[in-house]
matplotlib code that plots the C-alpha trace (Angstrom):
import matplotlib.pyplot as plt

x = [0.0, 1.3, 1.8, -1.4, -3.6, -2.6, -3.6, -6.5, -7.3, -6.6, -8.5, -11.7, -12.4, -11.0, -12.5, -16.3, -14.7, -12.0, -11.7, -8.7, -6.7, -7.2, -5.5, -3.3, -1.7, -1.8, 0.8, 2.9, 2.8, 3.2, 0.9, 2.7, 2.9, -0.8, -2.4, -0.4, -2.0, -5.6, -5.1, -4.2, -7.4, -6.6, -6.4, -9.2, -11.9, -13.0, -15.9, -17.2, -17.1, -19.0, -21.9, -23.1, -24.9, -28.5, -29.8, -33.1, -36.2, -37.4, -39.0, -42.8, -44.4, -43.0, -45.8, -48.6, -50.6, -53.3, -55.9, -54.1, -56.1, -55.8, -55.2, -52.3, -50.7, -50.6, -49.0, -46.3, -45.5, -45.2, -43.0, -40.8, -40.2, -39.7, -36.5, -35.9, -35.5, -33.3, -31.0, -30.2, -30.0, -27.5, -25.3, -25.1, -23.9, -21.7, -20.4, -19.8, -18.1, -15.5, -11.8, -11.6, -13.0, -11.4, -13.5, -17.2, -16.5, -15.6, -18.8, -21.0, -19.6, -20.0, -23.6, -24.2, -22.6, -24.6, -27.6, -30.2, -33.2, -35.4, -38.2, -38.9, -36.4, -38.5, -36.6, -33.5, -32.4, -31.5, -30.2, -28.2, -27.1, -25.8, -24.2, -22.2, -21.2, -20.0, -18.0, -16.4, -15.4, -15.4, -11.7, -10.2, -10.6, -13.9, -14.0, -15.2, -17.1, -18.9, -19.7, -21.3, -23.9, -24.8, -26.3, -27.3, -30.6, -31.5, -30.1, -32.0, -35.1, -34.7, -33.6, -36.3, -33.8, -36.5, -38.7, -35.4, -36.8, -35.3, -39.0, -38.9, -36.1, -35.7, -33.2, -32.9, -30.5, -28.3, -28.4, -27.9, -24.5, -22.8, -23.9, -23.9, -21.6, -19.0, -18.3, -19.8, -22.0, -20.4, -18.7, -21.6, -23.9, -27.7, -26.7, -24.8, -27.4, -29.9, -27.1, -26.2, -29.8, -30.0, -26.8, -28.4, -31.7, -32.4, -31.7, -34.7, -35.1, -37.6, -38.9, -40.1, -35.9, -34.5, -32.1, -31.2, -31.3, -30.8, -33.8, -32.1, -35.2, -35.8, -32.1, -31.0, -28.0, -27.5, -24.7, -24.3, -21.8, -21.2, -18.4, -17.5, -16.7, -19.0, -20.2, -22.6, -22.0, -24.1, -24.0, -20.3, -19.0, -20.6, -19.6, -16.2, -16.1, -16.6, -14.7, -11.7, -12.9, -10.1, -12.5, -14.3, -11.0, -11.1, -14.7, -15.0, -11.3, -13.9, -16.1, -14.0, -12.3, -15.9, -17.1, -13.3, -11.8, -15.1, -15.0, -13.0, -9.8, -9.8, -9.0, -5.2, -4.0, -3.5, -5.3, -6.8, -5.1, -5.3, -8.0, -9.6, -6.8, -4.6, -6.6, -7.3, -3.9, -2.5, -6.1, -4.9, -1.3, -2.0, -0.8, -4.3, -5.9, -4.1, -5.6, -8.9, -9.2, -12.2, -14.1, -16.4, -19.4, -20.1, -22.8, -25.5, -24.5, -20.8, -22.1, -23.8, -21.6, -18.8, -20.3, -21.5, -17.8, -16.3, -18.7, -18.7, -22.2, -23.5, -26.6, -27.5, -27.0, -29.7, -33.0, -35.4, -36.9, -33.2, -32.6, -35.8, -35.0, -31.3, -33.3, -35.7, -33.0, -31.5, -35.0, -35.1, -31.7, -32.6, -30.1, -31.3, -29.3, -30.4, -32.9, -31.2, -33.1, -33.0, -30.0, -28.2, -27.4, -27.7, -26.7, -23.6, -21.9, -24.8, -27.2, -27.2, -26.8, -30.3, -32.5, -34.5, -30.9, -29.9, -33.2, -32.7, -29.3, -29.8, -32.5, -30.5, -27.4, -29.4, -30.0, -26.1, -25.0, -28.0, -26.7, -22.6, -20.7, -19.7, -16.0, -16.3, -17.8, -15.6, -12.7, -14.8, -15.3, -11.8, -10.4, -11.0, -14.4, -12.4, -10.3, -13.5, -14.0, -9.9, -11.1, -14.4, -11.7, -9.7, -12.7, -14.5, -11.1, -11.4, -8.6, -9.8, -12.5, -12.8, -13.7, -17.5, -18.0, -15.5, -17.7, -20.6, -19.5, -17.6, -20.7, -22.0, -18.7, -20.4, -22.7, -20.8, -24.1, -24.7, -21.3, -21.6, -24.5, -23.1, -20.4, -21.7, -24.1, -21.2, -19.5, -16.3, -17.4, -20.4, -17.6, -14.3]
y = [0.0, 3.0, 6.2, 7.7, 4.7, 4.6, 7.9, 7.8, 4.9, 6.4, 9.7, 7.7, 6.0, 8.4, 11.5, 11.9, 12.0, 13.3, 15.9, 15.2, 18.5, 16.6, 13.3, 15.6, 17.4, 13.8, 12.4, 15.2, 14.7, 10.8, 8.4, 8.6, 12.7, 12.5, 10.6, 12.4, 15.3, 13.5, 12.7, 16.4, 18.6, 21.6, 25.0, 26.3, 24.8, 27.6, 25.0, 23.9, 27.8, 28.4, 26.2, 26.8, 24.6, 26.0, 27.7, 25.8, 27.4, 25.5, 21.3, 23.2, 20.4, 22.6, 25.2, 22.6, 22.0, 19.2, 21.5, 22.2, 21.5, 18.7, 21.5, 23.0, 19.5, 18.7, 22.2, 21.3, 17.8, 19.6, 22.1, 19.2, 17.5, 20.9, 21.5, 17.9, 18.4, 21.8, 20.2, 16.9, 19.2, 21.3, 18.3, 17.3, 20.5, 20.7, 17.0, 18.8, 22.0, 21.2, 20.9, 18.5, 15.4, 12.9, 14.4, 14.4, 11.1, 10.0, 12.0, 9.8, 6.5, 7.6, 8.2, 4.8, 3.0, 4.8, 4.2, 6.9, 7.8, 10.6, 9.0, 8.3, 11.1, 13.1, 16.3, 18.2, 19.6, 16.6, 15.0, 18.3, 17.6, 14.1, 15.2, 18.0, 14.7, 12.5, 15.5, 16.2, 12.9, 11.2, 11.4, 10.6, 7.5, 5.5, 6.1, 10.0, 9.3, 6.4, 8.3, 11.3, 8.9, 7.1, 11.1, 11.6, 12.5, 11.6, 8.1, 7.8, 8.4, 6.4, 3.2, 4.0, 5.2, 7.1, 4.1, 3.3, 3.0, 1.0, -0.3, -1.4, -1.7, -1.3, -3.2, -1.6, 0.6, -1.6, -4.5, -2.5, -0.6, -3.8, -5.7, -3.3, -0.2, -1.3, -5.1, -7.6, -10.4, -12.7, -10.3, -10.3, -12.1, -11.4, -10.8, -8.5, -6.6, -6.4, -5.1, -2.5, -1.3, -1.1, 1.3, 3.6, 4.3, 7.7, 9.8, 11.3, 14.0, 17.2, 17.1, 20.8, 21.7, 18.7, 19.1, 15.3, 15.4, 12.9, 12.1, 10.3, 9.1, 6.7, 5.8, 2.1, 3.1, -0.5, -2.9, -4.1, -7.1, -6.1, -8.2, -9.8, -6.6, -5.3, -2.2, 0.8, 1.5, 4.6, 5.3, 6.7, 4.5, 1.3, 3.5, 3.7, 0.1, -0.8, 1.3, 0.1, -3.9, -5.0, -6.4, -3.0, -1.4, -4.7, -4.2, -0.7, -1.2, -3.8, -1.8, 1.1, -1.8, -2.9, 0.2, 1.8, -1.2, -3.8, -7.5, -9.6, -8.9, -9.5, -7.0, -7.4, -8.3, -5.4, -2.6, -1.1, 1.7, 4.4, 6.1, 6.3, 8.4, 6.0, 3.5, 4.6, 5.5, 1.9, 1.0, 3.4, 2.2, -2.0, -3.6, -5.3, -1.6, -1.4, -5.2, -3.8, -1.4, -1.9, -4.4, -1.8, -0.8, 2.6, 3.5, 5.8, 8.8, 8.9, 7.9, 11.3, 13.6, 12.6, 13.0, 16.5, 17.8, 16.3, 17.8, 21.2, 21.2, 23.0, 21.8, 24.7, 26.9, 24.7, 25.3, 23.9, 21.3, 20.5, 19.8, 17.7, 15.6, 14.8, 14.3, 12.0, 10.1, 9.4, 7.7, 5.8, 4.1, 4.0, 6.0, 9.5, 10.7, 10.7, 8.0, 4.9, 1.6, 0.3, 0.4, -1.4, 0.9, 0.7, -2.5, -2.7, -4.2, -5.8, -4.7, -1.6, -3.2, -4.1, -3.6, -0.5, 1.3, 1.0, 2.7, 5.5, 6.2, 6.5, 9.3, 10.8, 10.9, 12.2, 15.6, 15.8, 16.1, 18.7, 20.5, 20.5, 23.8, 25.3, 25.0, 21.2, 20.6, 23.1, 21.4, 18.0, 19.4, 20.4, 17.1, 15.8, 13.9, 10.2, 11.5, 12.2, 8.9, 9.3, 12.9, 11.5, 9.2, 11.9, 14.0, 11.0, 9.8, 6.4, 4.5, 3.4, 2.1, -1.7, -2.7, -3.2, 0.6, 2.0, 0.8, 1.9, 5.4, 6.0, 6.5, 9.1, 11.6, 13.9, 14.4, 15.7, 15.7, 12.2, 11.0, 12.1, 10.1, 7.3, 7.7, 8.3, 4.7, 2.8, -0.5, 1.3, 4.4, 2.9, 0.3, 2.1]
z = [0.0, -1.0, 1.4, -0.6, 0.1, 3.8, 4.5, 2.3, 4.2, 7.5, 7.1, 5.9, 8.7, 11.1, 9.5, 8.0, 4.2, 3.7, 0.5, -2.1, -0.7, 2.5, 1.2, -0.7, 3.1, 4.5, 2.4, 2.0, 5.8, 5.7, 7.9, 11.2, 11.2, 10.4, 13.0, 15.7, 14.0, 14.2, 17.4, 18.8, 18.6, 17.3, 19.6, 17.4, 14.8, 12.7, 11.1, 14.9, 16.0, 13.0, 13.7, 17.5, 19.7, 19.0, 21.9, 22.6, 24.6, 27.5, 27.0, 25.7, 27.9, 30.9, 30.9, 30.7, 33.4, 34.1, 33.1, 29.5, 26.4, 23.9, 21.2, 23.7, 24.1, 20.4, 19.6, 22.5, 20.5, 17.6, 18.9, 20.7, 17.0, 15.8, 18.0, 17.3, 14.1, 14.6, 16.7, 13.5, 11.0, 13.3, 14.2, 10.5, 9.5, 12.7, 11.1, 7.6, 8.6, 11.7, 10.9, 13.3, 12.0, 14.3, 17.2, 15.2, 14.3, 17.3, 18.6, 16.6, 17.8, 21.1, 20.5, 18.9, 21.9, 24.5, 22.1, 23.1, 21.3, 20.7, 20.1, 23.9, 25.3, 23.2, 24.5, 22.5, 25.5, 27.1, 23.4, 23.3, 27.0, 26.5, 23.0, 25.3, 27.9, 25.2, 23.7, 26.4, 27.9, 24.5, 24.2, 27.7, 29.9, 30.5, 34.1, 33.7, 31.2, 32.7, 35.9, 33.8, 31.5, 34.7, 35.7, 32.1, 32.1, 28.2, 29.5, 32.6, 31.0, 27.9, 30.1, 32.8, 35.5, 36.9, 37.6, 39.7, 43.7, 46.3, 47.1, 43.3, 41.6, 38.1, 36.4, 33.2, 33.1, 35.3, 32.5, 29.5, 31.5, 32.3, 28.8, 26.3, 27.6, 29.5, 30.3, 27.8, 27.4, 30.2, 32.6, 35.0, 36.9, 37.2, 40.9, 39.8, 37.7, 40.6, 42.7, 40.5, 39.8, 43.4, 43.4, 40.4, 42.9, 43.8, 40.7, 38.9, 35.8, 35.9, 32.8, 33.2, 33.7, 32.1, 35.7, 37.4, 40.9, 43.7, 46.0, 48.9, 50.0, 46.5, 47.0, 48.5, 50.5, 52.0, 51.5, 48.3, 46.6, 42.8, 40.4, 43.4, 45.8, 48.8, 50.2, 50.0, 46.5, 44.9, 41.2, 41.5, 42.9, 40.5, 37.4, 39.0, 40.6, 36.4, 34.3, 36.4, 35.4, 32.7, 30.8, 30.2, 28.3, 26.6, 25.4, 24.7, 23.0, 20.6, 19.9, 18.5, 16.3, 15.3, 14.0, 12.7, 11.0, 10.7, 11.6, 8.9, 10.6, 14.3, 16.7, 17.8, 21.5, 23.6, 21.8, 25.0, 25.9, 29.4, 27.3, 24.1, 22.8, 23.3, 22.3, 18.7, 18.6, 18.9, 16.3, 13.6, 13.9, 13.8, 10.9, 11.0, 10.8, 6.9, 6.2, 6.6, 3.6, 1.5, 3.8, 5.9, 4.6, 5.5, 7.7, 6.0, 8.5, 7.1, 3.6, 3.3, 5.5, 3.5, 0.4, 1.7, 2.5, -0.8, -2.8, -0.9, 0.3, 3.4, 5.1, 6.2, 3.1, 1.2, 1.1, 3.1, 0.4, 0.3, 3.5, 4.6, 1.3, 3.2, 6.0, 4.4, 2.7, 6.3, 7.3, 4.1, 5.3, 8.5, 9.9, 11.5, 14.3, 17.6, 16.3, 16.9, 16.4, 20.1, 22.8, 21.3, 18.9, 14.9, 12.7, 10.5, 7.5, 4.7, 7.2, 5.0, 1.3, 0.9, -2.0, -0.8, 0.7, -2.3, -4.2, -1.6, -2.1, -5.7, -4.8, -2.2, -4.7, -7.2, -4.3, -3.5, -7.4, -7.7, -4.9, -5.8, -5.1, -8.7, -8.0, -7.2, -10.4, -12.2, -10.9, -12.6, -15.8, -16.3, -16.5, -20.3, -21.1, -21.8, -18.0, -16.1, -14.0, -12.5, -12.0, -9.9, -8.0, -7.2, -5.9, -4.0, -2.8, -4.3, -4.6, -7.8, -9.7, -10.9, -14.4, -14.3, -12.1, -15.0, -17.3, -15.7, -15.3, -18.8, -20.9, -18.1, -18.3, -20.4, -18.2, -15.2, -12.3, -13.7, -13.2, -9.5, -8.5, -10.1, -8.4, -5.2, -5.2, -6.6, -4.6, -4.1, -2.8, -0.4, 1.1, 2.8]

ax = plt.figure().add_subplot(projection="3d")
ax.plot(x, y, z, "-o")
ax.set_aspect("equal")
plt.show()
């Protein structure tokens, strides 16, 4: 693999796609130089300063009162998927313009491992709120971050933390923790999980504020024995007693391999580092990480947003038919953010080459090579007609296409918007 490919590589599944000036700095650079440079966030990020956290009025179910109308809770439900959908289109653009790439990337992971929905949460604030906690303990080590989402209040009330007394247990958020966010399938008993629900008891959300707050009077404070060690644990001091477990590095170390370099090649010993930092440093370096190059299938979230940045398209600069029709592609593919499917998160791999994906990423295609920036396609039409399709690879930074795409897309090189759909639904664009 040449340098070229490596980095190409490299900034594809670190970055949301990565333009051909980006590929370009990243050899010149040379793989090594370039995930240290991933891996430091820069001191400033013009494209995140550029695109705000939206401020967001107060949850519009907190001035109802039992004595609201029908009429006055339907207009709050509709003003609660309005913000809903303020707050996706925001993060998608957020996902298009930041310079740092690694950490919007990294951002979405995050949110598909702590798989939290809007659907139930039904709240922006608190989708905002969690976004904000996965941010900012996204990069370091599990145990801050751990200790946060266990106070999350999206979390709590999409895995029924509030339904969490010590007269009644709940054991729901306890299960999914141990299973599906920090330990595994194995690492845990059942004892374990009614232990730990016990040691979540006593937090509860307003949903007027969207403020969590601990009720000591819900809260079990008695002795407890969780992964084989006793005492009065609270929800510290479980997220603490299992971020330190070895076998949660191990997992979450797993995971990151799962959704950066896919599952044909296995995960190589010792990949787990003090943090995630350190952990997708070792990833990105593995020999095993190069062996993976054109077996992941990219998820419909990084299909798109890379698409948008190489083809120099700005969510928010379209106009609104534009944007719902993004929007409404997402859906089609089953891939919306902050919609996941179900805790445990969205699928992965052929999960997302069926029949009717494909059918809507034609369509959606079809929108992005409307919607190209003039100097993107200028810098297309400038190649000659018969050099087109090398010019496309370039732009989509494709390693290359194989015989049947070539064929496919040679007849289309006259027409240039053509040529980028094609290009965009084609087998070695949709796989990285």
């Amino acid at each position: 693999m040449s340098d070229r490919e490596a980095v190409a590589h490299l900034l594809r599944r670190a970055t949301f796609g990565p333009t051909a000036d980006e590929v370009d700095a990243a050899e010149r650079a040379g793989p090594a130089a370039t995930v240290d440079r991933l891996l430091k966030p820069p001191a400033t990020d013009r494209g995140a300063a550029a695109t705000p956290v939206p401020t967001l009025p107060p949850d519009p179910y907190a001035g109802l009162t039992k004595d609201s109308t029908r009429e006055q809770r339907q207009q709050a439900n509709a003003e609660r998927r309005k913000q809903l959908q303020q707050v996706t289109e925001w993060w998608l653009d957020r996902m298009v313009a930041a310079e740092d790439g690694l950490t919007e990337k990294l951002l979405f992971f995050w949110h598909g491992h702590w798989a939290t929905s809007a659907q139930k949460v039904k709240s922006a604030r608190l989708m905002v709120g969690q976004l904000e906690t996965l941010r900012r303990h996204g990069r370091g080590p599990l145990g801050p971050l751990v200790a946060s989402m266990v106070r999350d209040p999206a979390l709590i009330v999409w895995l029924d933390g509030q339904k969490n007394t010590r007269k009644a247990p709940n054991e729901n958020l306890a299960r999914e923790l141990m299973e599906l966010f920090t330990l595994g399938i194995g690492a845990y008993s059942e004892a374990d999980v009614k232990a730990g629900a016990r040691a979540l008891t006593g937090w509860v959300v307003d949903r007027r504020t969207g403020a969590v707050r601990f009720e000591t009077k819900r809260h079990d404070p008695g002795e407890k024995s969780i992964l084989g060690q006793s005492g009065r644990f609270d929800a510290e001091a479980y997220a603490g007693l299992l971020a330190a477990q070895p076998a949660a590095a191990t997992f979450v170390a797993g995971r990151l391999w799962f959704r950066y370099a896919g599952t044909e090649i296995p995960a190589p010993d010792g990949l787990a580092g003090a943090d995630t930092t350190a952990t997708l440093r070792a990833l990105f370096s593995a020999p095993a990480f190069a062996q993976t190059r054109g077996t992941l299938v990219k998820q419909p979230v990084e299909w798109l947003v890379g698409a948008l940045r190489q083809l120099g398209i700005r969510p928010s600069a379209l106009p609104e038919q534009q944007r719902r029709q993004l929007l409404a592609g997402l859906n089609a593919l089953d891939q919306v953010p902050l919609r996941p499917p179900s805790v445990g998160g969205w699928p992965a791999g052929a999960a997302w080459l069926t029949t009717s994906s494909l059918q809507a990423r034609l369509r959606t295609a079809g929108v992005l090579a409307a919607a190209t920036a003039p100097a993107v396609l200028a810098r297309l039409t400038a190649a000659p007609t018969a050099g087109r399709p090398d010019a496309l690879a370039r732009l989509l930074v494709v390693d290359g296409w194989g015989a049947r795409t070539r064929a496919a897309l040679t007849p289309l090189a006259g027409e240039p918007r053509k040529l980028l759909a094609a290009g965009l639904v084609s087998p070695e664009y949709t796989v990285s």
